[in-house]
C-alpha positions in Angstrom: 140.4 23.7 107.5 143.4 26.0 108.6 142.5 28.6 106.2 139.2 28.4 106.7 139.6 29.0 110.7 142.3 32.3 110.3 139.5 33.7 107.8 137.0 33.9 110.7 140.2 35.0 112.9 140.1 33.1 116.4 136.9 32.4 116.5 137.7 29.0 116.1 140.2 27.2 118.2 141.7 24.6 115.5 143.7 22.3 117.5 145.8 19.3 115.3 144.5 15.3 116.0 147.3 13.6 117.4 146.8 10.1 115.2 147.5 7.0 117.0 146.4 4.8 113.8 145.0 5.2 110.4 144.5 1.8 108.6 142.9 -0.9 106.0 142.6 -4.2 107.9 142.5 -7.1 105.4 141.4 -9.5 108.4 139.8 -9.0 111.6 142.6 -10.7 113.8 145.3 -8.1 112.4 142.7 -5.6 113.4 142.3 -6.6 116.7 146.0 -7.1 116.6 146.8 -3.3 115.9 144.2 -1.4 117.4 144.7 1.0 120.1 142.8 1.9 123.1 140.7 -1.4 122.8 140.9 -5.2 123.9 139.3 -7.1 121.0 138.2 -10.3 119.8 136.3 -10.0 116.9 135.2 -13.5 115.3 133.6 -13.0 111.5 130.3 -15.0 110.7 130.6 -14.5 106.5 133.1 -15.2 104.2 135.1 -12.0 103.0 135.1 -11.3 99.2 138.4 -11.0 97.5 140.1 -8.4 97.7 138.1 -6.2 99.7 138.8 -4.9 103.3 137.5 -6.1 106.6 137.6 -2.6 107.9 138.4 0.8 107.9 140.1 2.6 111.3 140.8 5.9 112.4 142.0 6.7 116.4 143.9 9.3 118.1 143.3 12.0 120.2 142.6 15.9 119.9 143.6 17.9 123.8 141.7 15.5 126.2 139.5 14.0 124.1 139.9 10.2 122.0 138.4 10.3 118.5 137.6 7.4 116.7 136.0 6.5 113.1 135.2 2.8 112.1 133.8 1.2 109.4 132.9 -2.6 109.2 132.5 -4.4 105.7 131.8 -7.6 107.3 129.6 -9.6 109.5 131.2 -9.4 112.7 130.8 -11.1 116.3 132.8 -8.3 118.1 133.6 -8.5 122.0 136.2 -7.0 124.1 136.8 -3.8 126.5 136.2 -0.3 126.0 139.7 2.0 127.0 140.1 2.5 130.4 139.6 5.2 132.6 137.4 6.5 129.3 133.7 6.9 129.5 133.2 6.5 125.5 130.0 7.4 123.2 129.3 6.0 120.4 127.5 7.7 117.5 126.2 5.6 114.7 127.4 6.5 111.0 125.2 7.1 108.0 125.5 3.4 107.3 124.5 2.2 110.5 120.7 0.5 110.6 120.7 -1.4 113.7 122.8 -3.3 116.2 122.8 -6.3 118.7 124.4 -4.7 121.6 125.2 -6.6 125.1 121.6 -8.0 124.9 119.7 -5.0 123.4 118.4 -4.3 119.9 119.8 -1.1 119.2 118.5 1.2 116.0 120.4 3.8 114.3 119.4 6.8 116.2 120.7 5.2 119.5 124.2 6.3 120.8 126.2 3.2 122.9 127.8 4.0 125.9 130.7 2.0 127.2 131.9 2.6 131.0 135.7 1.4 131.9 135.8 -2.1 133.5 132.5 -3.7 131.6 133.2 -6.2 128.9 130.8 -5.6 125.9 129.8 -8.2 122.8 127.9 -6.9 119.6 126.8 -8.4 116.3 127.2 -6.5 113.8 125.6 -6.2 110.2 128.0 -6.5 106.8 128.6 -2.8 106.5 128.1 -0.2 109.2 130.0 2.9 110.6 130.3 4.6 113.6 132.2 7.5 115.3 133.3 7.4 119.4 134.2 11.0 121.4 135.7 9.4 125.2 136.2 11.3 127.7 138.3 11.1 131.0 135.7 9.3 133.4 136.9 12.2 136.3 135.2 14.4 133.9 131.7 13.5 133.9 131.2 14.8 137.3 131.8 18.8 135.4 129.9 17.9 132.9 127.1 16.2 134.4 127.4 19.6 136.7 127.2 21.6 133.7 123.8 20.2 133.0 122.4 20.6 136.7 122.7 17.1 137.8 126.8 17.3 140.2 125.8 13.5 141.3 125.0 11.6 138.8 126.7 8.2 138.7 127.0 6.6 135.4 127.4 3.3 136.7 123.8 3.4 137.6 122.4 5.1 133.9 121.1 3.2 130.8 123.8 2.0 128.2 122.0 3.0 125.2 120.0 6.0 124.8 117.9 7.5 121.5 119.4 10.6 121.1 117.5 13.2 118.5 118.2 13.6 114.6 119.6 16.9 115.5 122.2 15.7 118.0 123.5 12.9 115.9 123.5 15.6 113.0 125.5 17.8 115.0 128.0 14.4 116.2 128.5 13.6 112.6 129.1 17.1 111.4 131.7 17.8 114.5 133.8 14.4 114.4 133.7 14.1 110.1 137.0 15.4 110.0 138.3 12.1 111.2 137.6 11.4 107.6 140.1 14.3 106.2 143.6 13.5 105.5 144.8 15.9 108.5 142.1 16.8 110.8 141.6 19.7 112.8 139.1 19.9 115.2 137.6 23.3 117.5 138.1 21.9 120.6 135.1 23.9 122.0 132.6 22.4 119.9 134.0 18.7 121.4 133.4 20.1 124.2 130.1 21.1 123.7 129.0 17.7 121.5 130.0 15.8 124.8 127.9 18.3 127.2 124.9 17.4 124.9 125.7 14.2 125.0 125.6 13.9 128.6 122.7 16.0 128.6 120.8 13.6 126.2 121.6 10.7 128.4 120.6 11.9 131.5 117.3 13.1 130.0 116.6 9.6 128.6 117.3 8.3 131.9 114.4 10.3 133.5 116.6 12.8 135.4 115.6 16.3 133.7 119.2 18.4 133.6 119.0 21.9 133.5 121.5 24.0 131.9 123.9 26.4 133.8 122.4 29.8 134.8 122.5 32.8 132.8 123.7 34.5 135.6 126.8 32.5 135.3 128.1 33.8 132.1 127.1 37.4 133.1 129.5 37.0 136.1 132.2 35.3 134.2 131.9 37.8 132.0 132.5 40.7 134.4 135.5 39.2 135.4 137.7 39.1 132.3 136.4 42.4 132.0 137.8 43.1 135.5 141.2 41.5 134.8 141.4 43.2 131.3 140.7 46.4 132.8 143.6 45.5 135.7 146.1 44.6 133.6 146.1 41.2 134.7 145.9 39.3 131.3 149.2 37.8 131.6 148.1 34.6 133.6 144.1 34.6 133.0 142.9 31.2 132.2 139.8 31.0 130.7 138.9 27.2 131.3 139.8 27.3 134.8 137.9 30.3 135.3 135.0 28.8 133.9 135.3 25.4 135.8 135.6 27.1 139.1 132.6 28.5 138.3 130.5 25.4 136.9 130.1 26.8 133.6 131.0 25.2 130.3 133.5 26.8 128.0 130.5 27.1 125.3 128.1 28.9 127.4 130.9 31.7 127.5 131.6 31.8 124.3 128.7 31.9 123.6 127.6 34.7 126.1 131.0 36.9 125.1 129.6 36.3 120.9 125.8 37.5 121.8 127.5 40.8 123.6 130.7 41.9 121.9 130.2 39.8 118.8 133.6 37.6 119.3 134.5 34.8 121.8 136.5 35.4 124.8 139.9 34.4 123.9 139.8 36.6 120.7 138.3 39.5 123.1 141.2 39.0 125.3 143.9 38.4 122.6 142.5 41.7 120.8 143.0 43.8 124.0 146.5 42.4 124.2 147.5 42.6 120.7 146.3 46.5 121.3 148.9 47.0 124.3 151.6 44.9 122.7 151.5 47.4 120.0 151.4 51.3 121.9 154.1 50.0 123.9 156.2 48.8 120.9 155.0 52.3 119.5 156.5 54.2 122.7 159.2 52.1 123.2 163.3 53.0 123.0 164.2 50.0 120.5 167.9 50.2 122.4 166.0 49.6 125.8 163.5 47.3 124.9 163.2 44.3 122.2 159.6 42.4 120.7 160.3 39.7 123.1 160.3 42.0 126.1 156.6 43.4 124.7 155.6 39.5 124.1 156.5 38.3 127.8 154.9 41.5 129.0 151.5 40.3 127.6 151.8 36.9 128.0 152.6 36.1 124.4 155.3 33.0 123.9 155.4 32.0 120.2 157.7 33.9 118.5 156.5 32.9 115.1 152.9 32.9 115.7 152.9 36.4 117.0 154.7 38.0 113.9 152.1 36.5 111.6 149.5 37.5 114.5 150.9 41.1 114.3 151.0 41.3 110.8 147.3 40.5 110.0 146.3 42.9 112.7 148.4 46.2 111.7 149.7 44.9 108.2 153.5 45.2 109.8 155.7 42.7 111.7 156.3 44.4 115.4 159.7 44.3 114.7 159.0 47.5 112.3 156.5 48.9 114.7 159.5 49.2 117.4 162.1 50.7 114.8 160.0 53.9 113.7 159.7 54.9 117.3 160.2 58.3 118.1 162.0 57.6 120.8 164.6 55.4 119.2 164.4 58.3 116.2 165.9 60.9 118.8 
C-alpha cells in the first residue's frame, strides 16, 4: 500500500494504524478480558467446536479516528458499553445477515450506531462480521455542519439506519485494510466515509442535509492561492483552514483535483519543493546549508525531504547546493 500511494505521488495521504490489539480469542471471557475500548459481557448460547476460535479482533486507531474489525464464529449474547466520549458506526461485513440489536431486528444493510453512556445488548448469529469507524463525540457538530444540519443532537436520532449498497460498499472498501498485515489508511477518505455516514443518518431520520456550498471551495481555494502567492506557506494549515470555513477536507480536495488536477497539499508541497530548489540553486553553499532551505519552507524531516527531492529533480538537494555558481566562484 506504500508503494502503491508514492506511485500516485501525494495524492494520497497514507497515514500508519496505530494497533491497540490484533487477536484469536479461543473463549469469549478472554475476549472480553482483552479487548480495548469496550466494556463487555458476552455470554455464548452454543457449544464451540474443537479447536476452532470464538473470534477474530482487530482495534487501534489511525489520526483521530478508532478502527475496528470483528468476526464472531459463535452464537453470542453480547452486552456492554460502547468507548466513551466516541460516537461509533457500525458497518455490517459480508457475513453479516441480520441482527437482534437493543430491541430491533436489524438486516444487513443497516449500520448500528452506539452513543457514549448507553448500554447496548445484541444476539448475534454463529458467524458474522462487522467493521466500526468512532469518532470523537465533539466532532459531530463539524460534521453534521458539513452536511447543512450545525444542530443536530444525536441523542435525539434513530440508532439504526439503512444505509445504501453503495455506502456500505464504499465502508467496506475504505476500512478492509484492517484485514492487511500493516494497514495504511488515507485519512481523507475516513474522513469523508464518516461525513457520508452522518449524512446517511440524518437523511434516514427525516432531516434532509445539504452539502457545503460550492462557493465554499471556490473561496478556499483562492486563499491558498493567496498565501502561495505571499509567500506565506510556511505555517498554512489546510484542515483548520477548512474548518474555519465549514467545509470538509474532501470537498477541497476534491475542488483543488477538478481545477489543477492534484489535491491541495500536493499543490502546495509542489510550489514549495519549486522554491526550495532556485534557492538551493542560487545559494553560497558556505552561507547557507539544506536545512536552512527546509526551515525556510516549512519542511522538517530530514529524510523524507531527500527522498522527496530526489523523485522530483532526480538529485538529493545536497548536490543541487554544491554546483552553485556562487559557491563555484
Amino acid at each position: 500500500m506504500i508503494e502503491i500511494a508514492k506511485q500516485k505521488g501525494a495524492l494520497l495521504t497514507p497515514t500508519a494504524f496505530q494497533a491497540a490489539l490484533i487477536a484469536e480469542f479461543g473463549d469469549v471471557d478472554q475476549l472480553c478480558q482483552e479487548v480495548r475500548y469496550w466494556d463487555l459481557q458476552f455470554q455464548p448460547l452454543t457449544v464451540m467446536p474443537e479447536k476452532r476460535r470464538v473470534a477474530y479482533l482487530v482495534q487501534g486507531t489511525c489520526g483521530h479516528f478508532e478502527l475496528s474489525y470483528a468476526r464472531f464464529r459463535q452464537n453470542l449474547d453480547q452486552r456492554g458499553a460502547p468507548p466513551a466520549g466516541k460516537l461509533t458506526f457500525t458497518i455490517p461485513g459480508p457475513t453479516l445477515r441480520s441482527l437482534w440489536w437493543c430491541g430491533k431486528e436489524t438486516a444487513s444493510n443497516d449500520v448500528l450506531v452506539y452513543y457514549p453512556g448507553n448500554e447496548w445488548r445484541s444476539i448475534s448469529d454463529k458467524d458474522f462480521e462487522v467493521y466500526l469507524i468512532s469518532i470523537p463525540l465533539a466532532d459531530f457538530a463539524s460534521y453534521s455542519a458539513r452536511c447543512g444540519m450545525p444542530d443536530a443532537d444525536p441523542r435525539l436520532l434513530q440508532t439504526v439506519f439503512m444505509a445504501p449498497q453503495s455506502l456500505l460498499a464504499q465502508a467496506q472498501t475504505v476500512l478492509f485494510p484492517l484485514l492487511m498485515p500493516a494497514p495504511y489508511f488515507d485519512t481523507l477518505k475516513l474522513d469523508g466515509l464518516v461525513e457520508d455516514l452522518i449524512g446517511c443518518w440524518l437523511a434516514q431520520t427525516g432531516l434532509k442535509p445539504r452539502k457545503a456550498e460550492p462557493h465554499k471551495s471556490k473561496l478556499a481555494i483562492s486563499k491558498i492561492l493567496e498565501k502561495i502567492d505571499a509567500g506565506e506557506t510556511h505555517h498554512l494549515n489546510i484542515p483548520e483552514l477548512c474548518a474555519g470555513m465549514g467545509l470538509s477536507r474532501r470537498a477541497l480536495e476534491i475542488a483543488f483535483k477538478e481545477k489543477f488536477g492534484v489535491g491541495p497539499a500536493a499543490f502546495v508541497k509542489s510550489w514549495k519543493m519549486a522554491q526550495s530548489r532556485r534557492l538551493l540553486m542560487q545559494a553560497d553553499p558556505q552561507k547557507i546549508s539544506v536545512a536552512d532551505v527546509m526551515a525556510e519552507h516549512g519542511f522538517v524531516h530530514v529524510g523524507q525531504f531527500a527522498t522527496d527531492y530526489k523523485r522530483w529533480f532526480q538529485e538529493l538537494p545536497s548536490e543541487t547546493l554544491s554546483r552553485s555558481p556562487i559557491g563555484s566562484l
